[in-house]
C-alpha positions in Angstrom: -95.4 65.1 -93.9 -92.5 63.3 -92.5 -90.3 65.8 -91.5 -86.7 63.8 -92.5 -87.9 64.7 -96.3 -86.7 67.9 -95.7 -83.4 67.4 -95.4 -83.1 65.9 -98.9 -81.6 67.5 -101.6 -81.7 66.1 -104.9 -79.6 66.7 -108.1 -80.6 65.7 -111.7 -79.2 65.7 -114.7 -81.6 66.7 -117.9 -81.0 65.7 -121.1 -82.4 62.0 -121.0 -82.7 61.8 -117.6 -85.5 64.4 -116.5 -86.0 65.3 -119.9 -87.2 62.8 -122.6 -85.0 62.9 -126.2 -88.0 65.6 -126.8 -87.4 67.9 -123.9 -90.7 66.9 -122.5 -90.9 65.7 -119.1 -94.4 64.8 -119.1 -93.4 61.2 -117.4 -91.9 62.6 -114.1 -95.0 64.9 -113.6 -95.7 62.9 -110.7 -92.4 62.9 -109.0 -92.0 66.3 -109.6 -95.7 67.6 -108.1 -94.6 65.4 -104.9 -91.4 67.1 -104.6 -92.9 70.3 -104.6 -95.4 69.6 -101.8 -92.6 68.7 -99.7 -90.2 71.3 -100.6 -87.6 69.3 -101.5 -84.6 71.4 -103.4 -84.5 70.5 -107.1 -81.0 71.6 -108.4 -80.7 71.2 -112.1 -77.1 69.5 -112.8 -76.6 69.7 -116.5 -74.9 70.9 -119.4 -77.1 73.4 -120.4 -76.5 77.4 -119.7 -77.7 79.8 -117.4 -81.0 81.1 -119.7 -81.6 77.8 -120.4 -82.0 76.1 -116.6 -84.0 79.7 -116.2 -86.1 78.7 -118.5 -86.6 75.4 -117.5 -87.1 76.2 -114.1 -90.2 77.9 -114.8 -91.8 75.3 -116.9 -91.1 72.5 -114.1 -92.7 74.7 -111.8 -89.9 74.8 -109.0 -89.5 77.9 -108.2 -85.8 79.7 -107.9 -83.5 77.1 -106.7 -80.0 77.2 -106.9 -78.6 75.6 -110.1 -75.4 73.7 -111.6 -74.9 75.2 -115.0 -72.4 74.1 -118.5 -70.9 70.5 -116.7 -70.3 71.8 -112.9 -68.7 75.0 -114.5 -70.8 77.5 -111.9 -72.8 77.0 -108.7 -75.7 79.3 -109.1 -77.7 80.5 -105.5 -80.3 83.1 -105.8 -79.7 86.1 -103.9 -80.8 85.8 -100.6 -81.8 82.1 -101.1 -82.0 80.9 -97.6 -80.1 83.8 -96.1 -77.1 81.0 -96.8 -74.2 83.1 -96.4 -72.1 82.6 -99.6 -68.2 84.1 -98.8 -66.2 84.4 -102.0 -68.5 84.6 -104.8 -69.0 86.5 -107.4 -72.4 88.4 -107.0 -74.9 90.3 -108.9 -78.7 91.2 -108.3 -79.9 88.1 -109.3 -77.1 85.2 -107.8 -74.2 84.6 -106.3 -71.9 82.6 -108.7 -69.7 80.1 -107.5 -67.3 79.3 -110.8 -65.3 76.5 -110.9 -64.8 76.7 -114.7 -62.3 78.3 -117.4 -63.9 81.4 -119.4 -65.7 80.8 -122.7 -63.2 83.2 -124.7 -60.4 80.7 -122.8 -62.4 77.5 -124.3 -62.8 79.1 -127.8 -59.4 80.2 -128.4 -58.1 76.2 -127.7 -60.5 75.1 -130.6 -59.5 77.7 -132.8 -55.4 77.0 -132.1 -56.2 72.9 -132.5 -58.9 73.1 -135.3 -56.0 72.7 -137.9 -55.0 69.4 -136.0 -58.4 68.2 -134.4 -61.3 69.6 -137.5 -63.9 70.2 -134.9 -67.8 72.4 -134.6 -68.7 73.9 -131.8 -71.7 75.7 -130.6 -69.7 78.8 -131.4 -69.3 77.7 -135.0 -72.8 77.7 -135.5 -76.1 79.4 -135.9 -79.2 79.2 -133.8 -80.5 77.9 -136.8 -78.0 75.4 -136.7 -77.9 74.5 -133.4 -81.9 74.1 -133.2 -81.3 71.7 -136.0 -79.1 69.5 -134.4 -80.5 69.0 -131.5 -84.2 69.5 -131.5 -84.6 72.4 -129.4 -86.6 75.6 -130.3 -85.2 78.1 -132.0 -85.4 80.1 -128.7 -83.8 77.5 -126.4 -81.2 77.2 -129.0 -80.3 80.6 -129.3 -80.4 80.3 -125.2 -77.7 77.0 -125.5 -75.0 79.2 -127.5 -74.9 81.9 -124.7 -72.1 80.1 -123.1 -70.3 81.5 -120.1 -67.9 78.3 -119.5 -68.0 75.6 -121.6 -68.0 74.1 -125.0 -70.4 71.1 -126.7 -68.5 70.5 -130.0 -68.7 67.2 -132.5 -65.8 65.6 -134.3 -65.5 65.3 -138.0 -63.9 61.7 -136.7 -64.2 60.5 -133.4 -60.9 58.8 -133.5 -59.4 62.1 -133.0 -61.1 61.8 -129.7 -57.4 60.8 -127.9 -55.5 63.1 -129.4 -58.0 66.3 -128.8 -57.8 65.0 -125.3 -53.9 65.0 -124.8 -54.1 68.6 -126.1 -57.0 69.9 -124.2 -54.8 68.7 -121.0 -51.8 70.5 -121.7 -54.1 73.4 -121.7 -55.8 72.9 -118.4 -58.8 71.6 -120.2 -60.5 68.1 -120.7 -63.0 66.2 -122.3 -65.9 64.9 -121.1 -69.2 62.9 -123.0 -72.7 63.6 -123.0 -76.0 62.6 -124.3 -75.5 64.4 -128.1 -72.5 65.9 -127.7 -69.1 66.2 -126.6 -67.6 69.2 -124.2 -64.7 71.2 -123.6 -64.6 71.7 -119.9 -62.1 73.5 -117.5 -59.5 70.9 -116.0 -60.9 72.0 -112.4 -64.3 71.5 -112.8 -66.8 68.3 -112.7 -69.9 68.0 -111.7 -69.0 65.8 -108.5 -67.4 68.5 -106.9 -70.1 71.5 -107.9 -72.4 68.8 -106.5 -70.2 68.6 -103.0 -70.2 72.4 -102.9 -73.6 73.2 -103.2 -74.2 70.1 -100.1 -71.7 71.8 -98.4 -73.0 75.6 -98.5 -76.9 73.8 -98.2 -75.9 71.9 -95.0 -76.5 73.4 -91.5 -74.6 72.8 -88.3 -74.7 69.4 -87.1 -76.5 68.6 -90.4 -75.8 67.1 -93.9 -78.7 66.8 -95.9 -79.5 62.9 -97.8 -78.6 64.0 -101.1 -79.6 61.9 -104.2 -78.4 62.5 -107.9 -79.7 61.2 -111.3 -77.9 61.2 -114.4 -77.7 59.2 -117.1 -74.3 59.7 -119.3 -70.4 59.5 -118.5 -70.6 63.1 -117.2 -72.9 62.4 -115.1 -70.3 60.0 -113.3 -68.4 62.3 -110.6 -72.3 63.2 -109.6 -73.5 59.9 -109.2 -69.9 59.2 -107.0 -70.7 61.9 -104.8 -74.5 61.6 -103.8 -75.5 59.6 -100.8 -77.8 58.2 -103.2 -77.0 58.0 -107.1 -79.6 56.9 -109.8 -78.5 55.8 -113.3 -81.1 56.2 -115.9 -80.5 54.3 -119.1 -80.8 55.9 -122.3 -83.2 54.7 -125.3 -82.1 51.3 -126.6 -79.3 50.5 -123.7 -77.7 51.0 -120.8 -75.2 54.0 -119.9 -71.3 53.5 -120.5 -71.0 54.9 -116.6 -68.6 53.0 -114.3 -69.8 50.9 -111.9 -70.8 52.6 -108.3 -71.3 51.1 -104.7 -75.0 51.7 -104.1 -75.9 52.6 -107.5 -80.0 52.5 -108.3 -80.6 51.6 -112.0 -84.1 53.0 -113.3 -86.1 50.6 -114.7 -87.2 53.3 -117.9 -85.4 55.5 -119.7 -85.9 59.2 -119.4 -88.5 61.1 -117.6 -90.7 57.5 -116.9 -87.6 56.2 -115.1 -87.2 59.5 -113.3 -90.3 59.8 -111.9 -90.1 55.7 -110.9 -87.1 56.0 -109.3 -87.9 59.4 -107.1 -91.2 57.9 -105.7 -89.6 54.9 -104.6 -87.3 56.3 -102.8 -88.9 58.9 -101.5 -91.6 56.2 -100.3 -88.7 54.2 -98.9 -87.8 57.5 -96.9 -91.2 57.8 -95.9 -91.3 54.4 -94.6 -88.5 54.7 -92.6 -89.0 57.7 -91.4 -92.4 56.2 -90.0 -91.3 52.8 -88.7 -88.4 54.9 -86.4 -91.5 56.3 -84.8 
């Protein structure tokens, strides 16, 4: 096993990147079994909440890793992961959270003061029922999406209010940002670009910096893919990603998990290859 591969990290996205438009990731089983054999850190990147990457985690088979939760909102390291040292976050049995988000009440109480203005739905606004509905997921996993800690998915009764909604989320040390179904209502200070460069930065060693790669497919996924050594675009069903263009950028050749697990190999072979030829 070539022993560079351990010093790659790699951060994905889910929602129609990893995970097909039916949460199945049957297509990047590959991929995923060989980055298990070579114990390559898997950190979830997404807009999904804490019990849902849990969740998930268990089903990909990956064991604890740390995790990106809610758009870059919180850096999630399992306690004692590594014996990394982790100065200045906020701790409890299970992790040590690095937030880099507003609260949830914060995010609630701006849709509430701009409904009147902006007519809006949140996750907060609806059921589990509802939510399960909209999007697919079980009833389980839904009631799992609407235990937010950060961070708001919402939909717009008109999406030419988008503008406007954004010019007042501003003013409020909040922004906007687009996803695969939905749109979110994020803390000003957050992205996740620079959750991406923190977790690289508590993961790297002296003298070290680990390769990172990161796979997205959506506009949110941008200050990720901007970040990474080595940035992957998926495109979704029926087109390409509205993601601006990056130096470097690999563009899958499938949409969803099938391009997922195409683009890992390949560049983990390419790794592989080089690794062996500077022998």
């Amino acid at each position: 096993m070539p022993q560079s591969l351990f010093r790659i990290i790699i951060f994905t996205d889910l929602d129609q990147t990893l995970l097909d438009e039916d949460y199945s990731c049957t297509g990047a089983n590959p991929a995923l079994q060989r980055i298990r054999e070579l114990s390559i850190p898997l950190i979830l990147t997404t807009s999904k909440t804490r019990r849902e990457v849990e969740l998930i985690q268990d089903e990909l088979g990956i064991g604890r890793q740390p995790f990106i939760t809610e758009n870059g909102a919180a850096v999630y390291f399992p306690s004692g992961y590594l014996s990394i040292p982790l100065e200045g976050g906020e701790k409890s049995p299970l992790y040590t959270l690095i937030r880099l988000g507003k609260t949830y009440r914060e995010i609630r109480d701006f849709v509430e003061h701009v409904r009147p203005l902006v007519p809006l739905e949140g996750f907060g606004d609806l059921s589990a029922e509802e939510v399960a509905a909209r999007t697919g997921l079980s009833l389980r996993m839904a009631a799992f999406a609407k235990e937010r800690e950060f961070t708001e998915p919402f939909v717009l009764n008109d999406e030419q209010d988008l503008p406007l909604l954004s010019d007042l989320a501003m003013k409020q040390g909040l922004k906007v940002t687009t996803g695969g179904r939905f749109h979110h209502l994020i803390g000003i200070e957050q992205d996740k670009g620079r959750a991406v460069e923190r977790a690289i930065q508590l993961l790297s060693s002296e003298g070290m910096t680990p390769l990172s790669i990161g796979v997205g497919d959506s506009a949110n996924d941008y200050p990720m893919l901007r970040v990474v050594d080595i940035p992957v675009l998926v495109p979704r069903m029926g087109g390409s990603s509205e993601v601006p263009e990056i130096p470097r950028i690999i563009r899958a050749r499938f949409p969803g998990s099938r391009g997922w697990n195409d683009s890992i190999q390949r560049i983990l072979q390419d790794i592989a290859n080089h690794d062996r030829s500077d022998n």
